[in-house]
C-alpha positions as CSV (number, residue, x, y, z in Angstrom):
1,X,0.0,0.0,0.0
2,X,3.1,2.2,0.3
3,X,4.3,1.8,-2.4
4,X,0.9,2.6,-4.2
5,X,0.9,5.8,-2.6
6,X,4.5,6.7,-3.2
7,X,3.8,6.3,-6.9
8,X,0.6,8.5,-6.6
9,X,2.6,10.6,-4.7
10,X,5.2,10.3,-7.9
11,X,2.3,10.9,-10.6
12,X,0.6,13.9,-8.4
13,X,4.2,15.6,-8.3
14,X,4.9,15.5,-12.0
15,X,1.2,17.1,-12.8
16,X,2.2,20.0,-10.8
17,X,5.4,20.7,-12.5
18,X,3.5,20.4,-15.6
19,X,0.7,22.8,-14.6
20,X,4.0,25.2,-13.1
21,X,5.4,24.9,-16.9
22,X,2.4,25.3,-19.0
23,X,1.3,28.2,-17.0
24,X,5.1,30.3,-16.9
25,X,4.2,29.8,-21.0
26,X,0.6,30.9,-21.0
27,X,1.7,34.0,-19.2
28,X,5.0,34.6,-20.5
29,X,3.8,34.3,-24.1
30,X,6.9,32.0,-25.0
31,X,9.9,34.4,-23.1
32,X,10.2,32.8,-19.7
33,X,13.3,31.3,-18.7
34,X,15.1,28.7,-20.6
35,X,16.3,25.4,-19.9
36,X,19.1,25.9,-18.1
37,X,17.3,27.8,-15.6
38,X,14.0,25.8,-15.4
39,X,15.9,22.8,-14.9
40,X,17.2,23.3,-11.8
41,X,14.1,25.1,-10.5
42,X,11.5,22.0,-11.5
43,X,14.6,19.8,-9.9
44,X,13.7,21.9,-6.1
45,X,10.0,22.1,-6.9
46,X,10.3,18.2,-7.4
47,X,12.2,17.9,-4.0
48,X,9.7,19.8,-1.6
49,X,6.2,18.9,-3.4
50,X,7.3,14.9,-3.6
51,X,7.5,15.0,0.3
52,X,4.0,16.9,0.9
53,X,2.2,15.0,-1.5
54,X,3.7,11.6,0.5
55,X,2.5,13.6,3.9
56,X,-0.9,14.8,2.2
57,X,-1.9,10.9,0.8
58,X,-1.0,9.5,5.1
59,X,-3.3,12.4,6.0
60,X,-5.8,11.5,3.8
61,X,-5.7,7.7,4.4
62,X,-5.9,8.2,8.1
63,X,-9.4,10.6,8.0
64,X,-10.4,7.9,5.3
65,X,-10.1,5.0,8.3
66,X,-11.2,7.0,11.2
67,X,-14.8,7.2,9.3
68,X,-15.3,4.4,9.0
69,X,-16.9,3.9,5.7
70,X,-16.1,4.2,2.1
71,X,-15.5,6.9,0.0
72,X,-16.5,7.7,-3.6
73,X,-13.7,9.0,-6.0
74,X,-14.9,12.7,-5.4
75,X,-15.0,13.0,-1.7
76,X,-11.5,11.2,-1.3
77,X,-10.0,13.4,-4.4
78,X,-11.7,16.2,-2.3
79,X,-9.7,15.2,1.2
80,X,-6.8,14.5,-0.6
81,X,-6.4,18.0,-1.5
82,X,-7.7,19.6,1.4
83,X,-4.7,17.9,2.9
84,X,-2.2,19.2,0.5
85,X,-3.5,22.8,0.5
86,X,-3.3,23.0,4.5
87,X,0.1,21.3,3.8
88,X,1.0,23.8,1.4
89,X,0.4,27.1,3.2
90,X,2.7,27.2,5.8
91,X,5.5,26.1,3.0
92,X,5.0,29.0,1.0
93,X,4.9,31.3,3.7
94,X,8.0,29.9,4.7
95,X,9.3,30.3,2.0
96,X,8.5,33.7,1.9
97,X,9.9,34.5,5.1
98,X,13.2,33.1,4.2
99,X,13.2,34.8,1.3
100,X,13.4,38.3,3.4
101,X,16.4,37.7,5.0
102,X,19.2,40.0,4.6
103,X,21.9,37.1,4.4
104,X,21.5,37.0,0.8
105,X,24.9,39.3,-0.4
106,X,23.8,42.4,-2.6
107,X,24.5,42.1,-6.3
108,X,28.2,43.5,-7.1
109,X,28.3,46.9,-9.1
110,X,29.9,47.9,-12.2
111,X,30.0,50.5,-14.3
112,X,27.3,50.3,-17.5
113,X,28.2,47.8,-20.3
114,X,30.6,45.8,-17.9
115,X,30.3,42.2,-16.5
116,X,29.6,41.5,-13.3
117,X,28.8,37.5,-11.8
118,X,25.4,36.8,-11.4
119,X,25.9,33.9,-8.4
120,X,26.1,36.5,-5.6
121,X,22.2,37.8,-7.1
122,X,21.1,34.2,-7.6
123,X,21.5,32.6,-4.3
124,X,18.6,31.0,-3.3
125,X,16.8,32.1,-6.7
126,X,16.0,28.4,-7.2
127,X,14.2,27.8,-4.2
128,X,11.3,29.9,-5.4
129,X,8.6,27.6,-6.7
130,X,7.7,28.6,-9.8
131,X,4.0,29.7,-9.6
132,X,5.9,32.8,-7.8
133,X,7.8,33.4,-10.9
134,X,4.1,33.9,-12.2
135,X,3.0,35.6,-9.3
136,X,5.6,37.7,-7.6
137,X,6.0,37.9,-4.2
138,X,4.2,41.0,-3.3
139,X,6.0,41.7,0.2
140,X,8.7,44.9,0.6
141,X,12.1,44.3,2.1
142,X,11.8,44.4,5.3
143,X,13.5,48.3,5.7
144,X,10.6,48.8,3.3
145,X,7.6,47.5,5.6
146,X,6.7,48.8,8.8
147,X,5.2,45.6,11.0
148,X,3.0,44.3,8.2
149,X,6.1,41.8,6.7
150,X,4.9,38.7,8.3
151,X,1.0,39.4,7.0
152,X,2.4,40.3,3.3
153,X,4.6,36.8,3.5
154,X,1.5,34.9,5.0
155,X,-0.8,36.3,1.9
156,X,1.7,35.7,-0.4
157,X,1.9,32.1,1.1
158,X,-1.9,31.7,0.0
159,X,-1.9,33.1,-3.0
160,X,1.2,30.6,-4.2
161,X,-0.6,27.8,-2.7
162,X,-3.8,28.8,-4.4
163,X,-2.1,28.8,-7.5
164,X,-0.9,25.5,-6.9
165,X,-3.9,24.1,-5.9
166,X,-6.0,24.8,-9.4
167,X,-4.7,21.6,-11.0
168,X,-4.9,19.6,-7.3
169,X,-8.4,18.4,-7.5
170,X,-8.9,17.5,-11.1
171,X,-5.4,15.3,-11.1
172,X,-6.3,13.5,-7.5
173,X,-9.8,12.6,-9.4
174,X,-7.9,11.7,-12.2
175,X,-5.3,9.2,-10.6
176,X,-7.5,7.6,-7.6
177,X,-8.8,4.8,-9.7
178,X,-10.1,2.5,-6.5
179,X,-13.2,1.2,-6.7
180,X,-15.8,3.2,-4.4
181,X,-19.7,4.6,-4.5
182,X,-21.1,5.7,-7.6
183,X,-20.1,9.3,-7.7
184,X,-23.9,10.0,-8.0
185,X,-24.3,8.6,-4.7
186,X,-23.1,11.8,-2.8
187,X,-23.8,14.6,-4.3
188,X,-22.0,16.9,-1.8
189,X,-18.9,16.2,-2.7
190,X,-19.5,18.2,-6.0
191,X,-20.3,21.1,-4.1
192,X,-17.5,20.6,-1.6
193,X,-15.4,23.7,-0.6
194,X,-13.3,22.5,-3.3
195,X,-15.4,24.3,-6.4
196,X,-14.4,27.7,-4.2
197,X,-11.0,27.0,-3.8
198,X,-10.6,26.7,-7.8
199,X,-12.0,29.3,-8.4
200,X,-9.9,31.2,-5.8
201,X,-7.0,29.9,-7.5
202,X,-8.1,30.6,-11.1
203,X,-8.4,34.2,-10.0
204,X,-5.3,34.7,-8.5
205,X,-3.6,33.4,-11.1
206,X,-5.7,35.7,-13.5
207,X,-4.4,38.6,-11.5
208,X,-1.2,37.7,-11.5
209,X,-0.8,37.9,-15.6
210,X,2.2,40.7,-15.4
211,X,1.6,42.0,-12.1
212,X,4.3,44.2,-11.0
213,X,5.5,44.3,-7.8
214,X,5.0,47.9,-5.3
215,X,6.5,51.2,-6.0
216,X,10.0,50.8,-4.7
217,X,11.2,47.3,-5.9
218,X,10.9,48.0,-9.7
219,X,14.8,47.8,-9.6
220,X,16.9,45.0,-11.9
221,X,17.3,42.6,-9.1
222,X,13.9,41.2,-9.2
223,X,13.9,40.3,-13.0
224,X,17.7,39.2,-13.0
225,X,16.3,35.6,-11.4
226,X,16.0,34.8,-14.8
227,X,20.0,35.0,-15.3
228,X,21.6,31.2,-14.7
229,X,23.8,31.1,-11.7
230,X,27.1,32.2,-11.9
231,X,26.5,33.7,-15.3
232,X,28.4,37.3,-16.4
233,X,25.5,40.0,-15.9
234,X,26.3,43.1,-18.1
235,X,23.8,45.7,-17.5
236,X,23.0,48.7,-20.2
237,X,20.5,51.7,-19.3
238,X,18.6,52.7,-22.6
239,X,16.6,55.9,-23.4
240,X,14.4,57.2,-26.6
241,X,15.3,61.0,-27.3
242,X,14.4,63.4,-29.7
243,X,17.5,64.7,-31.6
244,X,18.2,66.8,-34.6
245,X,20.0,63.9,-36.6
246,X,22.7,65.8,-39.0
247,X,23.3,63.8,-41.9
248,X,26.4,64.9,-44.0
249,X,28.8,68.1,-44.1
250,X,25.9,70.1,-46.2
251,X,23.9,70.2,-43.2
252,X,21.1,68.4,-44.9
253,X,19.0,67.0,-41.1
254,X,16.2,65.1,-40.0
255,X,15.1,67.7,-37.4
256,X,12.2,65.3,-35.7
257,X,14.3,62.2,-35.0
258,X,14.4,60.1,-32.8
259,X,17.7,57.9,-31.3
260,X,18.1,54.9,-28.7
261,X,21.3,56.5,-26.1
262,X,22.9,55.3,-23.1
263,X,21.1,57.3,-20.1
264,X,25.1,58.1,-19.3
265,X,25.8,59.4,-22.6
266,X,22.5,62.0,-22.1
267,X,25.1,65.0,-21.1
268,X,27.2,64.8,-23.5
269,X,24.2,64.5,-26.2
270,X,23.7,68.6,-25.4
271,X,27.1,69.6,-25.6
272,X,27.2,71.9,-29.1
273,X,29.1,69.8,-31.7
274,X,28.3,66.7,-30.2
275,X,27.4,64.1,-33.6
276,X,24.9,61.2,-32.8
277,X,25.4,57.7,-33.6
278,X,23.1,54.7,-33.8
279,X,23.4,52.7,-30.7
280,X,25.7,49.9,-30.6
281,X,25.3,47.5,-27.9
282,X,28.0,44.6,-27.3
283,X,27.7,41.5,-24.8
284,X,29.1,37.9,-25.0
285,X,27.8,34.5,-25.6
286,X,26.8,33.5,-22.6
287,X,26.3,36.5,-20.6
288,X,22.8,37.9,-19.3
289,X,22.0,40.6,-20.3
290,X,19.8,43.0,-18.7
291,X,18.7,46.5,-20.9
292,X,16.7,49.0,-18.9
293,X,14.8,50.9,-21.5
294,X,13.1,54.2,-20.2
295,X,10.7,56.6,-22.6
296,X,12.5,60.4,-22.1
297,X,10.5,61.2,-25.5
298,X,8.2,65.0,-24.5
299,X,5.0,63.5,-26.1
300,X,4.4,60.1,-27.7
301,X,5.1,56.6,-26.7
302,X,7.9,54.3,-27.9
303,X,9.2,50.7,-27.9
304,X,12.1,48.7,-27.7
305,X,12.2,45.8,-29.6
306,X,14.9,43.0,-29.7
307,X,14.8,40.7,-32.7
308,X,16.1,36.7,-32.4
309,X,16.8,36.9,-28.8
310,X,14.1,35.6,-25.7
311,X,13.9,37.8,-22.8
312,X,11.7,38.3,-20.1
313,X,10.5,41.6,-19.4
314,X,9.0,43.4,-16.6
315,X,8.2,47.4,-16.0
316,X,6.6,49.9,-13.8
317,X,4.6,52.5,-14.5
318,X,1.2,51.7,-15.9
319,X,-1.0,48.9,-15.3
320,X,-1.2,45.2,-17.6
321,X,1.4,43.5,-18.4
322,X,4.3,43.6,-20.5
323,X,5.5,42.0,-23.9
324,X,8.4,42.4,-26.0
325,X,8.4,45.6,-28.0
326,X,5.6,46.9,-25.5
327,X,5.2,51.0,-25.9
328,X,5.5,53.0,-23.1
329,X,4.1,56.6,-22.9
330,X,6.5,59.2,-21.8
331,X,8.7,58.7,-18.6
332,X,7.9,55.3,-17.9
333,X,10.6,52.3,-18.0
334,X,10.8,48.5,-18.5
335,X,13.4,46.0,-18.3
336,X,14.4,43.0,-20.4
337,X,16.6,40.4,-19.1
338,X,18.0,38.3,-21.6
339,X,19.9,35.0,-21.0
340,X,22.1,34.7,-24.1
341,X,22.7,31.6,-25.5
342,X,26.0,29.6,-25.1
343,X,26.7,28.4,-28.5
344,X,29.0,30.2,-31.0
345,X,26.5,30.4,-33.6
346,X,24.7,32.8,-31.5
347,X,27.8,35.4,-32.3
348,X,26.5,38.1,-34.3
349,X,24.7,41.4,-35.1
350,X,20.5,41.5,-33.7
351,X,18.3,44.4,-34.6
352,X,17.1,46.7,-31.8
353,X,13.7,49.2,-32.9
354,X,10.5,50.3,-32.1
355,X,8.2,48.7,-34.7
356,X,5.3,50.4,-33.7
357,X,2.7,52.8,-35.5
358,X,3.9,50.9,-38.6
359,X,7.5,52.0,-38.3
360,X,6.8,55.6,-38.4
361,X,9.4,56.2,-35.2
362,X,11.7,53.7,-36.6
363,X,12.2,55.4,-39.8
364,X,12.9,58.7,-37.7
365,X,16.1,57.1,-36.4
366,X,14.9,54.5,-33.2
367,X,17.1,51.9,-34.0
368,X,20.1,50.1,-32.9
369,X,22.1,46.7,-32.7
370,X,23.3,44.4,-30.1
371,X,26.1,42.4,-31.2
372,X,27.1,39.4,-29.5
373,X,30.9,38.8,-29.4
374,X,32.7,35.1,-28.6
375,X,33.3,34.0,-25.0
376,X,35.5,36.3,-22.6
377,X,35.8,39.0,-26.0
378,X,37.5,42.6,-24.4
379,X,36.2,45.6,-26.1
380,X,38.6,48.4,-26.8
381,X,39.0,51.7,-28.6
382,X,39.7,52.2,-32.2
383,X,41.3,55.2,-31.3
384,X,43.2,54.7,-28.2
385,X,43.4,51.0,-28.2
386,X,42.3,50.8,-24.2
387,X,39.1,49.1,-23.4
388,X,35.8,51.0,-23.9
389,X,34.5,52.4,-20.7
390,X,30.8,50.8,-21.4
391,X,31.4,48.2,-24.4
392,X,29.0,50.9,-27.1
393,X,29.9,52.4,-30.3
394,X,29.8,50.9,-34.4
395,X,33.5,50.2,-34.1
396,X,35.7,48.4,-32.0
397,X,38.9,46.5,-31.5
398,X,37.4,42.8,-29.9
399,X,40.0,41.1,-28.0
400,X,39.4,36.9,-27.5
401,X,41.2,35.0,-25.1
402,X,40.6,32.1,-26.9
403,X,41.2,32.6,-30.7
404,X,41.9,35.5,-32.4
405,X,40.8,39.3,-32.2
406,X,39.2,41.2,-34.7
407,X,38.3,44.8,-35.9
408,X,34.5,45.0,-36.1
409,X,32.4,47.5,-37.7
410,X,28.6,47.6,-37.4
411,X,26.8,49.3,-40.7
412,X,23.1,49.8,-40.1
413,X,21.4,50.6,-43.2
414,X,18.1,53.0,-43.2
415,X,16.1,54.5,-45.2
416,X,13.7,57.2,-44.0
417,X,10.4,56.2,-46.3
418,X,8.8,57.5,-49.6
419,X,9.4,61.2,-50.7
420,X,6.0,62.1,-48.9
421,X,7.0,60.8,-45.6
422,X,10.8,61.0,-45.6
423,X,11.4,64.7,-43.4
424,X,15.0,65.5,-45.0
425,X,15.6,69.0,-44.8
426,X,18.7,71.4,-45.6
427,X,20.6,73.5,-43.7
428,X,18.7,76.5,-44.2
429,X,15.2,74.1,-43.0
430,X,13.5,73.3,-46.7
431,X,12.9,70.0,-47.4
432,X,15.2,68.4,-49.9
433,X,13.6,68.5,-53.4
434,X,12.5,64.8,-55.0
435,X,14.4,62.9,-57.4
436,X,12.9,61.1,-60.1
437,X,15.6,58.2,-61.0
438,X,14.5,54.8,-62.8
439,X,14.0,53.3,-59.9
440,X,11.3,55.8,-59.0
441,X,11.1,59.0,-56.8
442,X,13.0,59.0,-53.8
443,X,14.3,62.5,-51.7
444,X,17.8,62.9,-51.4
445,X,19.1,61.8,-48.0
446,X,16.3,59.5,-47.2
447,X,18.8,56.5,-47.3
448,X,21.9,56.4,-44.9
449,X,24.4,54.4,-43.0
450,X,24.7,54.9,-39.4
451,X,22.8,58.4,-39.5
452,X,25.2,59.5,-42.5
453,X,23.8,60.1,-46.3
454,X,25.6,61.4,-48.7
455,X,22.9,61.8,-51.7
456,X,24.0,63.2,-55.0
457,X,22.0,66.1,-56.3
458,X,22.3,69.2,-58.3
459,X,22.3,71.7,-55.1
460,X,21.4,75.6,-55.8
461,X,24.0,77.9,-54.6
462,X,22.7,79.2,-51.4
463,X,21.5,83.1,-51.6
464,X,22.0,84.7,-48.0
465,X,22.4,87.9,-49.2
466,X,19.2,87.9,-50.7
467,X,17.2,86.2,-47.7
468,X,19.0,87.9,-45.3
469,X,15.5,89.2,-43.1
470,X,14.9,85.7,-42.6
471,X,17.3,84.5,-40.3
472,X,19.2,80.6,-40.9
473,X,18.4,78.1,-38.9
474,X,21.7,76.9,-37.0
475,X,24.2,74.9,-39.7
476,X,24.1,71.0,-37.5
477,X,26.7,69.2,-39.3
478,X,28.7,65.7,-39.6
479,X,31.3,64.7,-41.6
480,X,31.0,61.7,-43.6
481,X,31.0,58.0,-42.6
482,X,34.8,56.7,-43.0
483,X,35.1,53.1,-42.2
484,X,39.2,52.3,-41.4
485,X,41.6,49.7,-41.0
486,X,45.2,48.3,-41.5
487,X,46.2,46.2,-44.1
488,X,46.5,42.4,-43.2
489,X,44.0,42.9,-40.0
490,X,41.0,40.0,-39.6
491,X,37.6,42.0,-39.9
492,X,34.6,41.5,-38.7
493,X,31.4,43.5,-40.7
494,X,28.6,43.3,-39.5
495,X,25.7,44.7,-41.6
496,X,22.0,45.3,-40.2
497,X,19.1,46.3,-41.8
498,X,17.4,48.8,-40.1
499,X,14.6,51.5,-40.1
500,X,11.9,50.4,-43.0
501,X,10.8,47.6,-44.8
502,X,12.7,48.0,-48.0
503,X,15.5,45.8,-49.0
504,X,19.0,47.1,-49.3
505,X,21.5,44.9,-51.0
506,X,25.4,46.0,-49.4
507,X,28.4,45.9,-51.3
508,X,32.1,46.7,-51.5
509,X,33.6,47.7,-54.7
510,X,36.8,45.6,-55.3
511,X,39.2,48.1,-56.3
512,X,40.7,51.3,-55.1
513,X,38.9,54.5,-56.0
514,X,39.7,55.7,-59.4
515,X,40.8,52.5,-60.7
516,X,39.2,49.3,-62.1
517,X,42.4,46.7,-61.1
518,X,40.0,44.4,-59.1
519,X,42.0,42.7,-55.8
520,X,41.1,39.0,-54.7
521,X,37.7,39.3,-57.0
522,X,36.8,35.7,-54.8
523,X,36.4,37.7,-51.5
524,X,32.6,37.6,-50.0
525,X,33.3,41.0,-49.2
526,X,33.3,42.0,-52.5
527,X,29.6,39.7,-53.5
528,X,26.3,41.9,-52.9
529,X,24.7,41.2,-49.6
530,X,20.9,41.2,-49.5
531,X,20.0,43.0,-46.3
532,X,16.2,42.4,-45.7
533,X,14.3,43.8,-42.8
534,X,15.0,43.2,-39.5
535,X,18.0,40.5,-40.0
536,X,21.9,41.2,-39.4
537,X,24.9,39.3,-41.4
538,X,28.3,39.0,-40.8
539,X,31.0,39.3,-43.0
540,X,34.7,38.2,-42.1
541,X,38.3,38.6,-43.4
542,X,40.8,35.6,-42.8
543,X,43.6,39.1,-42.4
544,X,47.3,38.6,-44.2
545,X,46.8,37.6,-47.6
546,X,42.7,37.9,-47.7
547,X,40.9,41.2,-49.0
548,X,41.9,43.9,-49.4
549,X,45.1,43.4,-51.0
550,X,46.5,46.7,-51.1
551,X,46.0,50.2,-49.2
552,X,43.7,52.3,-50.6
553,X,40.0,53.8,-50.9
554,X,37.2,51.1,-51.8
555,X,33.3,52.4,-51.8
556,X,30.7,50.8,-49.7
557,X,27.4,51.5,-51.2
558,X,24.0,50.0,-51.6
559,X,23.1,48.5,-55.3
560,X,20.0,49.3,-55.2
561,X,20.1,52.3,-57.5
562,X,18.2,55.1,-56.2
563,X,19.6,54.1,-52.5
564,X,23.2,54.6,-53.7
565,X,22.1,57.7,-55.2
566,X,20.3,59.0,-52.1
567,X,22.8,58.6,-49.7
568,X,23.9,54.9,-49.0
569,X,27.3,55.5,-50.4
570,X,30.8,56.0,-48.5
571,X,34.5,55.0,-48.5
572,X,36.5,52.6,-46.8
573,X,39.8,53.3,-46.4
574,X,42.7,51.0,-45.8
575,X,46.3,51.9,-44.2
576,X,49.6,50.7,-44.8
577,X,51.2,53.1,-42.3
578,X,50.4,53.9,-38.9
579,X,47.9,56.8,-38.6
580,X,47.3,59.1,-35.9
581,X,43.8,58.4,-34.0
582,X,43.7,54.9,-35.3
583,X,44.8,52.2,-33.1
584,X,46.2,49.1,-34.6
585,X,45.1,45.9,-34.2
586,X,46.8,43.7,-31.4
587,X,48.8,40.8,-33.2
588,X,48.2,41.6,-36.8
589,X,50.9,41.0,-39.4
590,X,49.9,43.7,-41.5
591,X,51.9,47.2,-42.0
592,X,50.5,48.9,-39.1
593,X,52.4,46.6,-36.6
């Protein structure tokens, strides 16, 4: 008889975990944690529910003997879980009164962009059941709560056991196949307490569907459970801003757009002269990483999106819960913790945007890219050659413990929409006039790399003297894009399509400016590269002996014709020579060494 109930006990244990799973995926819609963490979390569900279920069946049996008489199927499914919910209240409260200790260490600092371990964070994570990873805990730390900490931990007992229990009755009916009454015979069993307590349960987990917890704990620590233990946290801060985006050395500007910055990098973003850039995230394969994303926009909402990548996400500010590439009106935040994968396929460039309202911020400039870098990779400076203080920027020198470094450039191409939505003005504030090509009409800077166009027009001669009542608008300009390196360095490119839904196909020109002598014709980098929305491609260079060849200027333009013509067209220029402001890369056997 033992063993019958052990096995019961078995079979009642492994419906729970399944009802724990299926409802993290209702609610998460698909971006709970992944395997790595679940797995040890279903291990410790598996280890305290096995013992109460084995406690809840003795119960059971013994009421079942002191009656006297038999039981139908419904009134002993009905004990049964009776027994485990009275069982199961005083765990979770327990568990949420350990979980208020202060033992646990804080989470180390660092600076934003740098890696920090995730164990110290984690300890303990795992011995949350995971219907409170559905429903949070809803009690303060204890600086936080003023003599009501052992009522918030004894509500948030209940409501975990509620949810638990929603599954109890219907899997004990399910499983207790010993012969008994007609079910008929005793009516009262159907309308045991049992019907209330599901639909207790059914409600609080109903609530529970993104609840946030109070004002006060909408900090990183609560959604970082989802990093695996002992992973490499790197944290990044993320804003949407308006900016005045200057486009080339003409002045031509997009005076309503919009950019993704580091909340650091918001001081510097006033400062006169000061030339935006798309944002460039980096992390490691691996790593969790954790993007706060706050809306500073003055009216309107706006989104972060992150393509390929699961997260879970959580926020504070307005009621309902959250999804991936949820808008938030202004001043309000939400967070995305993302455990990356391990595996070095992951490595590569993954589109960050707000694809809401059809795009329309999107094409103003709300873009970006996270690129993931091989195990352990160092960032540092193209210019200086030190590492970066936060890991950002479209060009970087990547350092790899465990194979060999690279010089990686991100090139996010954009385009800015049709001629009667693209907002392309000159310096003096009139829109740029449209171009009729035969690829159809198109306004001169509406296509760019990285916030730079270069678009080839017939420009009037500017006449100050004759508008001289009307006072300029202030000149915002940016030189042109200039993509660098030494000769014999391995390169990383990684290209990202960003900003609308038309296709741009990249492509590098295999000879030096001026010239038509092609150089190592067999090089991908010299093949067109279709871009189409929302996807990233990298392109590498073996180094010494791969292209380019020989120092020089090659062009980097989109083929698609009116795209090259309005604006997606620049230089790269390759060193034999050391140059000032250009580190070189660490180990290369090329001239720069």
């Amino acid at each position: 008889m033992a063993r019958k109930g052990w096995v019961l006990a078995v079979l009642l244990t492994l419906g729970l975990l399944g009802w724990e799973l299926a409802l993290l995926e209702l609610l998460s819609g698909g971006f709970g944690p992944g395997v790595e963490v679940l797995g040890p979390r279903l291990a410790w569900d598996a280890a305290l529910l096995l013992p109460v279920w084995g406690v809840a069946l003795g119960c059971a049996h013994l009421l079942a003997r002191r009656k006297g008489q038999s039981r139908t199927t419904l009134e002993s499914a009905a004990t049964l879980s009776l027994c485990f919910l009275l069982l199961m209240v005083p765990v979770t409260t327990g568990r949420g009164l350990l979980q208020r200790q202060p033992a646990q260490p804080s989470a180390p600092k660092a600076s934003e962009g740098q890696p920090v371990s995730a164990t110290a964070q984690d300890v303990g994570s795992e011995g949350r059941f995971l219907c409170a990873a559905v429903a949070p805990d809803i009690s303060a730390s204890p600086e936080e709560s003023e003599g009501g900490s052992l009522a918030d931990a004894a509500w948030a007992g209940v409501r975990d056991a509620l949810v638990l229990q929603v599954p109890v009755f219907p899997l004990a009916l399910l499983l207790l196949r010993r012969r008994s009454r007609p079910v008929t015979s005793n009516t009262r069993a159907v309308v045991s307490p049992l019907a209330l307590l599901v639909m207790l349960g059914a409600s609080c987990s109903w609530e529970s569907d993104g609840r946030r917890p109070p004002s006060g704990m909408a900090d990183l620590t609560e959604p970082e459970g989802a990093c695996a233990p002992g992973a490499r946290v790197r944290t990044y801060a993320v804003a949407a801003v308006s900016v005045d985006i200057p486009l080339n050395p003409h002045g031509d500007h997009v005076p309503q757009g919009l950019m993704y910055i580091l909340e650091e990098e918001l001081p510097a973003l006033q400062e006169r002269g000061h030339v935006p850039q798309p944002l460039v995230l980096r992390a490691n394969v691996g790593e969790c990483l954790v993007l706060r994303f706050t809306n500073r926009l003055a009216t309107g909402p706006a989104a972060l999106r992150i393509e390929g990548l699961r997260a879970t996400v959580s926020g504070a500010g307005q009621e309902g819960g959250f999804v991936p590439g949820t808008s938030l009106p202004p001043g309000q935040s939400l967070t995305y913790v993302l455990p990356l994968p391990e595996t070095p396929e992951a490595e590569g460039a993954y589109l960050l945007h707000d694809s809401g309202d059809g795009g329309e911020r999107e094409v103003r400039g709300l873009f970006g890219a996270l690129l993931l870098e091989p195990a352990g990779s160092v960032y540092r400076s193209t210019t200086t050659g030190e590492p970066l203080p936060n890991g950002s920027g479209w060009e970087a020198l990547i350092d790899v413990p465990t194979g060999q470094g690279f010089r990686e450039m991100a090139l996010l191409y954009h385009a800015m929409g049709p001629p009667e939505v693209a907002d392309v003005r000159s310096a003096r504030g009139e829109p740029l006039p449209v171009q009729d090509e035969m690829a159809g009409p198109f306004r001169p800077g509406a296509f760019g790399l990285n916030y730079r166009s270069q678009p080839y027009f017939e420009r009037e001669e500017s006449l100050e003297e004759e508008d001289d009542a009307r006072p300029a608008p202030p000149k915002l300009v940016a030189p042109p894009l200039l993509l660098r390196s030494y000769l014999g360095e391995r390169i990383k490119l990684r290209l990202i399509h960003a900003g609308s839904a038309e296709f741009h196909i990249h492509h590098l020109h295999g000879w030096r400016r001026g010239q038509r002598a092609k150089q190592a014709p067999s090089s991908p980098f010299e093949a067109p590269q279709l871009l189409s929305p929302g996807n990233g491609r990298t392109l590498t260079s073996a180094g010494a002996g791969d292209f380019p060849t020989a120092a020089g200027d090659f062009i980097v333009h989109c083929h698609v014709p009116n795209h090259s013509a309005g604006g997606e067209q620049f230089t790269w220029r390759v060193f034999d020579a050391p140059q000032p402001q250009l580190a070189p890369l660490p180990g290369s056997s090329g001239a720069a060494d």
